[in-house]
C-alpha positions as CSV (number, residue, x, y, z in Angstrom):
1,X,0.0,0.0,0.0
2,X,1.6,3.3,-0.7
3,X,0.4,6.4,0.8
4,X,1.5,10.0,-0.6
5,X,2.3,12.9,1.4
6,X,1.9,16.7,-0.2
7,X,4.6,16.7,-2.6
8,X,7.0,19.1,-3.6
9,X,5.5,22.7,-2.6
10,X,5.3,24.8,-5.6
11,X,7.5,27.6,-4.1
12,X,8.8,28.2,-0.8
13,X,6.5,29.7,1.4
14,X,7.5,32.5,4.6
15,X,5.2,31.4,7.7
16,X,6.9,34.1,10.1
17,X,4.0,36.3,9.7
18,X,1.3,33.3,10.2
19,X,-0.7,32.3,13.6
20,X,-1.2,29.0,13.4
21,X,-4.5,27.3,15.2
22,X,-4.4,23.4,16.1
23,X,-7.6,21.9,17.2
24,X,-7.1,18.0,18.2
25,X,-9.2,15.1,19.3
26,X,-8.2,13.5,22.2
27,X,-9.1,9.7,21.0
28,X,-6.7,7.1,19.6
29,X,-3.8,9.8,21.6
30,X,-0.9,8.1,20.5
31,X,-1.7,8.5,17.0
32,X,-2.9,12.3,17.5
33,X,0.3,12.9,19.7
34,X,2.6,12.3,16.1
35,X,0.4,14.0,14.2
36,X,0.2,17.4,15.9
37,X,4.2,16.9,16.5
38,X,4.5,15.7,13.0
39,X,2.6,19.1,11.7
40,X,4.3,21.3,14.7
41,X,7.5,20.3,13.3
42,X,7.0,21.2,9.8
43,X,5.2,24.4,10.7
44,X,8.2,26.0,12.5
45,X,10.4,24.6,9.5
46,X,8.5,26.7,7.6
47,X,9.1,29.8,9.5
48,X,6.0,29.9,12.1
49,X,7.7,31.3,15.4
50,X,6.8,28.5,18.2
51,X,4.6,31.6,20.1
52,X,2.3,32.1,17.0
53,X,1.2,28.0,17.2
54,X,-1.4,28.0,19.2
55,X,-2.6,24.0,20.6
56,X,-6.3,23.4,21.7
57,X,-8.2,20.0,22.4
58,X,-11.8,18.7,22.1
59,X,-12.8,15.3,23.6
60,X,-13.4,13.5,20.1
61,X,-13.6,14.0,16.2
62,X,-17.5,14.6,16.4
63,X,-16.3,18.0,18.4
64,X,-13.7,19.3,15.8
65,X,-15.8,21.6,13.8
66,X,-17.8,23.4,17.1
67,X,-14.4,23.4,18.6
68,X,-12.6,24.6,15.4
69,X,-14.7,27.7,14.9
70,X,-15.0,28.8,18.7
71,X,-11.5,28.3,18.8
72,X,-11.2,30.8,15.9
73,X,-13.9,33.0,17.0
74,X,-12.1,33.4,20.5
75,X,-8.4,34.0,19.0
76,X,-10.2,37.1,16.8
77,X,-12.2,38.5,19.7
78,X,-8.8,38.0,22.1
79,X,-7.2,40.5,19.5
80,X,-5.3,38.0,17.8
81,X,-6.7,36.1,15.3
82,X,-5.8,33.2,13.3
83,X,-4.5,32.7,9.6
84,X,-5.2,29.3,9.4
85,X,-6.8,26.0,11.6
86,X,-5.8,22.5,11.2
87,X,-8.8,20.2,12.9
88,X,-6.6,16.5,13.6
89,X,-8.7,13.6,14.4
90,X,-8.4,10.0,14.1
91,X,-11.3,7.7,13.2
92,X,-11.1,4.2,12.8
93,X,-13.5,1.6,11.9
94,X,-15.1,-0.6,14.0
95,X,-17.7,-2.8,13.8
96,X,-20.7,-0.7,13.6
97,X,-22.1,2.2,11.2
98,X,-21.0,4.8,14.1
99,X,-17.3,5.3,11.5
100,X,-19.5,6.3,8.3
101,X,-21.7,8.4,10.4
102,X,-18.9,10.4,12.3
103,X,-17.1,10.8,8.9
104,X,-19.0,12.0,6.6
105,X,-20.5,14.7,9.2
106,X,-17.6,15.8,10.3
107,X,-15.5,15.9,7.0
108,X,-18.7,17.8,5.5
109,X,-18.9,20.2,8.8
110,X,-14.7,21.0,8.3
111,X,-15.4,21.6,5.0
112,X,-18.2,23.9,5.3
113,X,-16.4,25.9,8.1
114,X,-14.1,27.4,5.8
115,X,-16.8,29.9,4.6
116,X,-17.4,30.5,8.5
117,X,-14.3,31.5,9.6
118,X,-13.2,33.1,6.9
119,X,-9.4,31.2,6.9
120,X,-8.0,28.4,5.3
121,X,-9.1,25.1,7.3
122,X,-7.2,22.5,6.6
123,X,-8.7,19.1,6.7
124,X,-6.3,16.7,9.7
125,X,-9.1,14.0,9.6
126,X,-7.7,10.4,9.2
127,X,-10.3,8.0,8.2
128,X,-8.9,4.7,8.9
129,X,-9.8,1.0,8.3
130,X,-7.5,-0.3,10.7
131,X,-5.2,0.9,13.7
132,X,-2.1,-0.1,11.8
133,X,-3.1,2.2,8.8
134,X,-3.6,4.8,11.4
135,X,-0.6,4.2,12.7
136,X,1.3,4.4,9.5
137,X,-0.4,7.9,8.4
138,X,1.2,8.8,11.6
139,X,4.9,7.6,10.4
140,X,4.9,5.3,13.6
141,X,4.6,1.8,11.6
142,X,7.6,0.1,12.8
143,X,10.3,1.0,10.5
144,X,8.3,1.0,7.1
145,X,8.2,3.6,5.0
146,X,5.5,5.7,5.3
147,X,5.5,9.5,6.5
148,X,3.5,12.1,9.2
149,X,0.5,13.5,7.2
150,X,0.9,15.7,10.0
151,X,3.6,17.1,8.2
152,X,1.7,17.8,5.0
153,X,-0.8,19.3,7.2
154,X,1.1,21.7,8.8
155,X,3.0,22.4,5.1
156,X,-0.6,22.8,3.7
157,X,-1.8,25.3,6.1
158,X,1.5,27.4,5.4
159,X,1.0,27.6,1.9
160,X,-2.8,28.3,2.3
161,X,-2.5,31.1,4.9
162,X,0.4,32.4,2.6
163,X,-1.4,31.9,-0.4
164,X,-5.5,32.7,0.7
165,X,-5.3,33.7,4.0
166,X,-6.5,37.4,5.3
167,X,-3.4,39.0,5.1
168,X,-2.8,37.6,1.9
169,X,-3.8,40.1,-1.1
């Protein structure tokens, strides 16, 4: 099975300017743990100062669009708002419907909170079959070769806040 990342970014991007918003789950932790480090990483490799990264939690996937856009709302009514949010959860399937359920509302919720907020949102929803593809998307799979989508995550919402954000044009 071979699972992409990003690619080769079409220019380099300056993310000094950029305030970052992460909004994580809590479920399947180790898995979210590499993720946020995995997009952390990339975002100050890209130029976000550590201070401008700001890291919130929400008890599970379901809770990442409320928590998203109040988390956004708050940063602009604090005086400092927010170029881009990357929502990171982690479903995986089980033996009931409750997986198609929680997907599709949530992916269709992140999507639709772009127009909300206003900002790029970047979608940091794994939708898993299994632990061990989880684990993989996470770059914790034992030696193999797969990669952090956490990392495309956090080079995605560089290049979106650069590119789209508010203080873009």
């Amino acid at each position: 099975m071979a699972v992409k990342g990003l690619g080769q970014l079409d220019q380099e991007y300056d993310g000094s300017k950029l305030r970052v918003g992460i909004v994580h789950a809590r479920w399947n932790r180790v898995i979210i743990d590499a993720l946020v480090k995995g997009a952390v990483d990339r975002l100050l490799s890209m130029g976000v100062k550590e201070d401008n990264i700001i890291v919130e939690t929400v008890p599970g996937s379901f809770e990442l669009p409320w928590g998203s856009k109040r988390f956004v709302d708050a940063q602009k009514a604090k005086g400092a708002p927010l170029d881009v949010v990357i929502p990171i959860g982690v479903l995986i399937k089980g033996s009931t419907m409750h997986f198609e359920y929680i997907s599709d509302s949530t992916t269709q919720a992140l999507m639709n909170l772009q127009d909300k907020v206003q900002i790029p949102v970047i979608f940091g929803l794994l939708t898993c079959l299994t632990e061990e593809q989880a684990m993989a998307r996470a770059g914790i799979d034992a030696g193999k070769t797969m990669h952090n989508h956490g990392e495309d995550w956090g080079a995605a919402a560089v290049e979106m806040a650069a590119k789209f954000g508010p203080n873009a044009f």
